[in-house]
C-alpha positions in Angstrom: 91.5 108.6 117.4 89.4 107.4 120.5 91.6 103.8 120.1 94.7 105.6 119.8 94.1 108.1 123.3 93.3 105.3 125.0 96.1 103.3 124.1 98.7 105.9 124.6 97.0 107.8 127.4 97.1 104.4 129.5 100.7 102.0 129.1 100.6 99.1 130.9 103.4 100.0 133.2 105.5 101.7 131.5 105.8 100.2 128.5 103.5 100.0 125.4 103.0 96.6 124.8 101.1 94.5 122.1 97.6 94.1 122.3 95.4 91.0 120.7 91.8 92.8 120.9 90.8 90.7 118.4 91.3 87.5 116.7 89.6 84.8 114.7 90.7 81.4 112.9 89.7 81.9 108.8 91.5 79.2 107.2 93.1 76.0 109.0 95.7 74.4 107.1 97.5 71.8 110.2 97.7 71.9 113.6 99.9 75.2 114.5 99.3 76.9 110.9 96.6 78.4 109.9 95.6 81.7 108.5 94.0 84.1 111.3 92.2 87.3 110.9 92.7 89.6 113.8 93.1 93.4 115.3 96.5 93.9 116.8 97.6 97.4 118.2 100.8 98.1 119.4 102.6 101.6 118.8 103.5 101.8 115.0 100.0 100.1 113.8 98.2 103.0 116.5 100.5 105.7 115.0 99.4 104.5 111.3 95.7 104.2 112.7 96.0 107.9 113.2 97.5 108.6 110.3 95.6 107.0 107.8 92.0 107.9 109.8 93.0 111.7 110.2 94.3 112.3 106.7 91.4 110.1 105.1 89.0 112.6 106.6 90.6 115.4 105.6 90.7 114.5 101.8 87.1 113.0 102.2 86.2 116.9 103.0 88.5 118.3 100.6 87.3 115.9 98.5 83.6 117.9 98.4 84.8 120.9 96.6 87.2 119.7 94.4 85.3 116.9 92.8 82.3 119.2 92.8 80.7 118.7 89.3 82.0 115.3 88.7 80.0 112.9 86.8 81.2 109.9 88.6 81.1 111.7 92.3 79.5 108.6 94.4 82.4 106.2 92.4 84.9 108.1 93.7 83.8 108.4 97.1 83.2 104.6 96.9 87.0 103.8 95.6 88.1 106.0 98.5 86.4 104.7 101.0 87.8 101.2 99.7 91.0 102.7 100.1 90.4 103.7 103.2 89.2 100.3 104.3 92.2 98.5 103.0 95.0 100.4 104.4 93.1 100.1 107.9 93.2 96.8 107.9 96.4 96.7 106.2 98.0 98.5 109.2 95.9 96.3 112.6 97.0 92.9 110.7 97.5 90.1 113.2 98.8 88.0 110.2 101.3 88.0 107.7 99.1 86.5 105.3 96.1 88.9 106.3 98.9 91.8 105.5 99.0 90.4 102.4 95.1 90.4 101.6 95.0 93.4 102.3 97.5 94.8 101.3 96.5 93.7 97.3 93.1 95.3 98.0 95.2 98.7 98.4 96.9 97.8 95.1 93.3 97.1 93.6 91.7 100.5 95.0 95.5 102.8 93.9 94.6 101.1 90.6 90.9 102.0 90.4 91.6 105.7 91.7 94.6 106.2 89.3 92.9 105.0 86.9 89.9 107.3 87.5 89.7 109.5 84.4 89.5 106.3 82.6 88.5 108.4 79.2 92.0 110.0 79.4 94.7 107.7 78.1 97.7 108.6 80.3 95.6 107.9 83.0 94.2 104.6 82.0 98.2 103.7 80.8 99.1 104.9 84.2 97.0 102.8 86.2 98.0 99.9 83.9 101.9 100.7 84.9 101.3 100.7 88.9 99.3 97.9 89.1 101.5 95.8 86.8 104.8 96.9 88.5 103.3 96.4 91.9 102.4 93.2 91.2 105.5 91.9 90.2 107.3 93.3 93.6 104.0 91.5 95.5 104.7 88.1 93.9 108.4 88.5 95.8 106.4 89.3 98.7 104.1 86.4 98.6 107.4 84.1 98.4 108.6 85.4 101.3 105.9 85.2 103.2 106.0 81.3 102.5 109.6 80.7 102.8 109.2 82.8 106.0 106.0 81.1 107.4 108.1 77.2 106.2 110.4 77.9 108.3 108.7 79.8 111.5 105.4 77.2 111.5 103.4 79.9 112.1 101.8 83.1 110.1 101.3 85.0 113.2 103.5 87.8 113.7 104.1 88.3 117.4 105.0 83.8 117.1 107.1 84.8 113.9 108.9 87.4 115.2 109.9 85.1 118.9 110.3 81.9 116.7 113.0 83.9 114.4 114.9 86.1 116.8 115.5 83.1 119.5 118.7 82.1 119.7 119.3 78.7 119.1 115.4 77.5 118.4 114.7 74.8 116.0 112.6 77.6 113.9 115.6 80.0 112.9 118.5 77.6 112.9 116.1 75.8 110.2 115.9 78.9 108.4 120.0 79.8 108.9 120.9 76.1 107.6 118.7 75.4 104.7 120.7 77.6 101.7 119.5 78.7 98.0 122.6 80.3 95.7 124.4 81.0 99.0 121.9 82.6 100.6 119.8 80.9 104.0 115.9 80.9 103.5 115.8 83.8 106.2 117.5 86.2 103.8 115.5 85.0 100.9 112.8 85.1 102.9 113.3 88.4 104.2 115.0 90.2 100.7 111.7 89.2 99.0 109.7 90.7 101.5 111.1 93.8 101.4 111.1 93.7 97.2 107.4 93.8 97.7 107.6 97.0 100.7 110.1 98.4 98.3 107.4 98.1 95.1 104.0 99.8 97.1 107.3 102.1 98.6 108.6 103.5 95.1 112.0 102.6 96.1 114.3 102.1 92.9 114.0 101.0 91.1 110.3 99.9 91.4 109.8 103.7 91.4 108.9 104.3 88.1 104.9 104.2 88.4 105.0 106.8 91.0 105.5 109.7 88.8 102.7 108.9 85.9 100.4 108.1 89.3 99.9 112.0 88.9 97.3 111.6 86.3 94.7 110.4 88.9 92.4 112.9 91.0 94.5 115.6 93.0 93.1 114.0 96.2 94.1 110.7 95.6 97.5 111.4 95.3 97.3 113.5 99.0 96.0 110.3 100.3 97.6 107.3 98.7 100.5 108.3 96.8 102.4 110.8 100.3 100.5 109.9 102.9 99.8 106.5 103.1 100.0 103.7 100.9 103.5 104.4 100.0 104.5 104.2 103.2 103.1 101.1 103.5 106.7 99.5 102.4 108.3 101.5 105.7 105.7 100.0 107.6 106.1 96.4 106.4 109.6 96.4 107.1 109.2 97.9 110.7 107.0 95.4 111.7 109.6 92.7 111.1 112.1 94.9 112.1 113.1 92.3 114.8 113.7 89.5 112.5 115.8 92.1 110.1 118.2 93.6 113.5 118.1 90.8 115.2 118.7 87.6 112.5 119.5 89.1 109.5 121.7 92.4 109.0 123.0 91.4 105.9 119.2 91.9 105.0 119.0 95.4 106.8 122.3 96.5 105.1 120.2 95.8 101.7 117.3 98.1 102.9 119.7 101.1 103.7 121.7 100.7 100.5 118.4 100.6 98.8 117.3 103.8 100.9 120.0 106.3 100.4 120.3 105.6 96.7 116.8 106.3 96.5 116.5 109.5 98.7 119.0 110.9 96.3 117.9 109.9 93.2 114.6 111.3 93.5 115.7 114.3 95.2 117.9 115.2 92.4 115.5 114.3 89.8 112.8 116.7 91.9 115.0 119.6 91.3 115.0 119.6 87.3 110.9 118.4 87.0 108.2 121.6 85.8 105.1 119.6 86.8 103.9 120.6 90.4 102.9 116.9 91.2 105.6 115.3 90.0 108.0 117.6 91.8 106.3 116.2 94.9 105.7 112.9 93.8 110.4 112.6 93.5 110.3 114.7 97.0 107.7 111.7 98.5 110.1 108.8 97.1 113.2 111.1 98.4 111.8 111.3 101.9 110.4 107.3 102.2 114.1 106.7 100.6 115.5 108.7 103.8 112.6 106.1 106.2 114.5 103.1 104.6 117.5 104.3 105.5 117.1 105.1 108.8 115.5 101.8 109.0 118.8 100.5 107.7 121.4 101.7 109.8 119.2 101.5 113.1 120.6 98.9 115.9 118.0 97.3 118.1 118.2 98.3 121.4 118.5 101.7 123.3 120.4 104.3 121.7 121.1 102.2 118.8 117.2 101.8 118.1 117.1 105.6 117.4 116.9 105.0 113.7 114.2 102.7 114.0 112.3 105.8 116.2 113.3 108.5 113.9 112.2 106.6 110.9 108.6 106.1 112.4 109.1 109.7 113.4 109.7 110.7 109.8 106.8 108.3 108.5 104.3 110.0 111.1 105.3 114.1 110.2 105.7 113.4 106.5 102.4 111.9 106.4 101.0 115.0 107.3 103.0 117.6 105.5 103.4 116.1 102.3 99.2 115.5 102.0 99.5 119.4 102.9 101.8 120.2 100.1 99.5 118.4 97.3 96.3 119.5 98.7 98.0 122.8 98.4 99.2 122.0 95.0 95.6 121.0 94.2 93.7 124.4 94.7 96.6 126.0 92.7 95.7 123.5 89.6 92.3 123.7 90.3 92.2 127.8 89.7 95.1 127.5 87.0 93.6 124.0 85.2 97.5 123.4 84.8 100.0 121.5 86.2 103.1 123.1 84.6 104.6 125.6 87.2 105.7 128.2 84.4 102.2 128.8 84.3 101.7 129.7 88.0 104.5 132.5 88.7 103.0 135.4 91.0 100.3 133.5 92.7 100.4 135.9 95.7 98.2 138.2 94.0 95.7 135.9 92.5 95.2 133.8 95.7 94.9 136.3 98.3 95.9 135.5 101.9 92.6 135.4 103.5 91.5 132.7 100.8 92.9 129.6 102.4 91.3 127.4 99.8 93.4 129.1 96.9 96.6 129.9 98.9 98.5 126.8 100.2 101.4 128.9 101.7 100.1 128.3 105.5 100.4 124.6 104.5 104.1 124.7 103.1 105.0 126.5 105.7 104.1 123.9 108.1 105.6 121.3 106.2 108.9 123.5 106.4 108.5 123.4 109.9 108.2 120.1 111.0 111.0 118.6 108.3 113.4 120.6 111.1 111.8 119.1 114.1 113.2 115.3 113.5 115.4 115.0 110.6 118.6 115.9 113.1 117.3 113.0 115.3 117.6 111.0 112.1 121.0 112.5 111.3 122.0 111.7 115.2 120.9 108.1 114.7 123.6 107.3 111.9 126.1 109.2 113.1 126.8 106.4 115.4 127.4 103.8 111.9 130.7 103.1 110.2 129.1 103.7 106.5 130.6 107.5 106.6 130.8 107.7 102.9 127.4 106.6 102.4 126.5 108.9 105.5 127.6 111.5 103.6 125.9 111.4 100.1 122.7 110.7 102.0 121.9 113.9 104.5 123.7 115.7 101.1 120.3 114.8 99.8 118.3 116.9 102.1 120.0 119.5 101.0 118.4 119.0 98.0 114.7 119.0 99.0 115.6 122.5 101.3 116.9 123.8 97.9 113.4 122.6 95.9 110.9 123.7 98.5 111.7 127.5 99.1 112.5 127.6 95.7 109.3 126.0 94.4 107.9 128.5 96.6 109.3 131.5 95.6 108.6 131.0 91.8 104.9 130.1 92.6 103.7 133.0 94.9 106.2 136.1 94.0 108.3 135.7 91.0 106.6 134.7 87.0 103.1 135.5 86.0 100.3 133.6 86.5 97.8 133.1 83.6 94.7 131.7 85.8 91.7 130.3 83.6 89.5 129.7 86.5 88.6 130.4 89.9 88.6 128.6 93.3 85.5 126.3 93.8 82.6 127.0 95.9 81.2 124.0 97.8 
């Protein structure tokens, strides 16, 4: 938090720009390529620094109660604060090959967490599922990254990014002339990067581990499966966001295709699911569908970068709320030891305003709240775009999450009967 005041508090000028504060050769390979580990901070890997940090320490806490009892308690501390680690340095990569490193480790730690309750057997088939289909989207990624890095000379983002956006340099005309299936290596390059952002991003259809992800730890799925590692696609594809706008837009028109089929499949599917998680688990791939999206239609400069801003907009406030909404979800299952909402009707008597730990209606109400505060910014962004049809059947679907949400709502805390078989926990 202390990095990201500073940062933000005191532009150079007044512009933001890209800071080196650390950097170290790991692994030389020739002169010019080599594989660096490093700390760079601009303003998306700042924003994700407080992201990831602030909602880490709030599950950690959370974490106290409702794991309370647990025979494994240090374990999972230790997976999350792998976690942790990971996406941290996941998000400060100087590297597109450090990206990568750690960007497996997530894979490794959403597997281990998951995978948790390992003497359950949907959970251990579960962790099974998302490390398998993750790892076939990461093998695209790794591809890329070497057809990318062939081309550019160079695994350094900030020299990849100015070697492949220059007009006319011997870096990206290499990459624009040399051709596979009709296709230059910088739209291989850059397809197969985004398969992998699109696996760890649930976008279809790599989505199906999301859902059975559920069986881990309440927690876990606050942290890794709303807040953070999912969006870890978004993020991905914002840092070469350059390369996409710039040099490749037949690559960016892939990503919002991609995008608005997946904010409304998921949002539709959200509407007809019983289980509390997996109703927010569709609503998380709907709303990093919509981040895609935006990401897809956005220009580069000025007023035709807004969908690039509105998408990191999106990424910042749905961190927050959605994390909210499961945490919420979690004290419900914790008191009911159920999942299935027809087994949660009338909670406003059983979990009593004043108990905040039970009632997570102060939390969906926040979540209401800021889904109103940017998603016209998004909807202003695209406006602009000639894909009116596709326009269309894409804000349709945030119709459906504002018909899910209240309604989720009023089933849990006023309508139905709740048939609790426990109580809150005590820390």
């Amino acid at each position: 938090m202390q990095t990201a005041y500073n940062y933000f508090a005191h532009p150079i000028g007044d512009v933001y720009t890209q800071i080196v504060a650390w950097k170290m050769t790991w692994l030389p390979f020739s002169p010019g390529v080599s594989i660096d580990i490093g700390i760079l901070l601009d303003p998306i890997s700042v924003m994700m620094l407080v992201v990831v940090t602030l909602v880490s320490l709030m599950v950690h806490i959370y974490s106290l109660g409702y794991m309370k009892g647990e025979d494994r308690f240090a374990t999972y501390y230790s997976f999350l604060s792998l976690f942790t680690f990971s996406m941290l340095g996941l998000v400060v990569s100087v590297n597109i090959f450090q990206i990568y490193m750690f960007w497996e480790l997530v894979g490794v730690s959403s597997f281990l967490l998951i995978g948790y309750y390992f003497d359950k057997p949907s959970a251990v088939a579960a962790s099974k599922k998302a490390f398998i289909v993750t790892r076939f989207a990461d093998l695209g990624f790794l591809i890329g990254i070497l057809a990318l890095s062939y081309h550019a000379h160079t695994l350094d983002f900030p020299t990849l990014i100015e070697r492949l956006t220059t007009y006319d340099s011997p870096w990206l005309n290499s990459a624009i002339t040399s051709s596979f299936l009709g296709l230059s290596a910088l739209t291989w390059g850059l397809v197969l990067v985004f398969i992998g952002g699109a696996g760890k991003s649930a976008m279809f259809p790599l989505h199906i581990w999301l859902p059975d992800a559920m069986e881990g730890p309440t927690p876990v799925s606050a942290l890794i499966h709303a807040a953070t590692m999912v969006v870890a696609g978004v993020f991905l594809v914002a840092r070469l966001f350059p390369v996409f706008s710039i040099s490749c837009p037949g690559a960016l028109e892939l990503v919002m295709w991609v995008g608005a089929i997946s904010a409304l499949f998921a949002a539709i599917i959200a509407c007809t699911q019983t289980d509390i998680k997996r109703v927010l688990a569709y609503s998380t791939m709907s709303q990093i569908g919509y981040m895609m999206f935006s990401l897809g239609v956005s220009g580069y400069h000025g007023v035709d970068g807004l969908g690039y801003t509105a998408s990191m907009f999106h990424l910042f406030t749905h961190a927050f709320f959605k994390a909210l909404l499961f945490l919420g979800a979690g004290a419900v299952i914790h008191m009911i030891h159920s999942n299935d909402m027809k087994n949660m009707g009338g909670l406003r008597n059983p979990c009593p305003l004043h108990n905040l730990r039970s009632l997570p209606v102060l939390r969906f109400q926040a979540s209401l709240l800021c889904r109103f505060l940017h998603k016209g910014r998004n909807t202003h962004s695209r406006m602009e775009q000639q894909h009116h049809y596709l326009l269309y059947r894409t804000i349709n679907s945030r119709h459906y999450s504002i018909l899910y949400v209240p309604s989720l709502l009023q089933y849990l805390l006023v309508e139905g009967t709740c048939t609790p078989f426990g109580q809150p926990w005590s820390w």
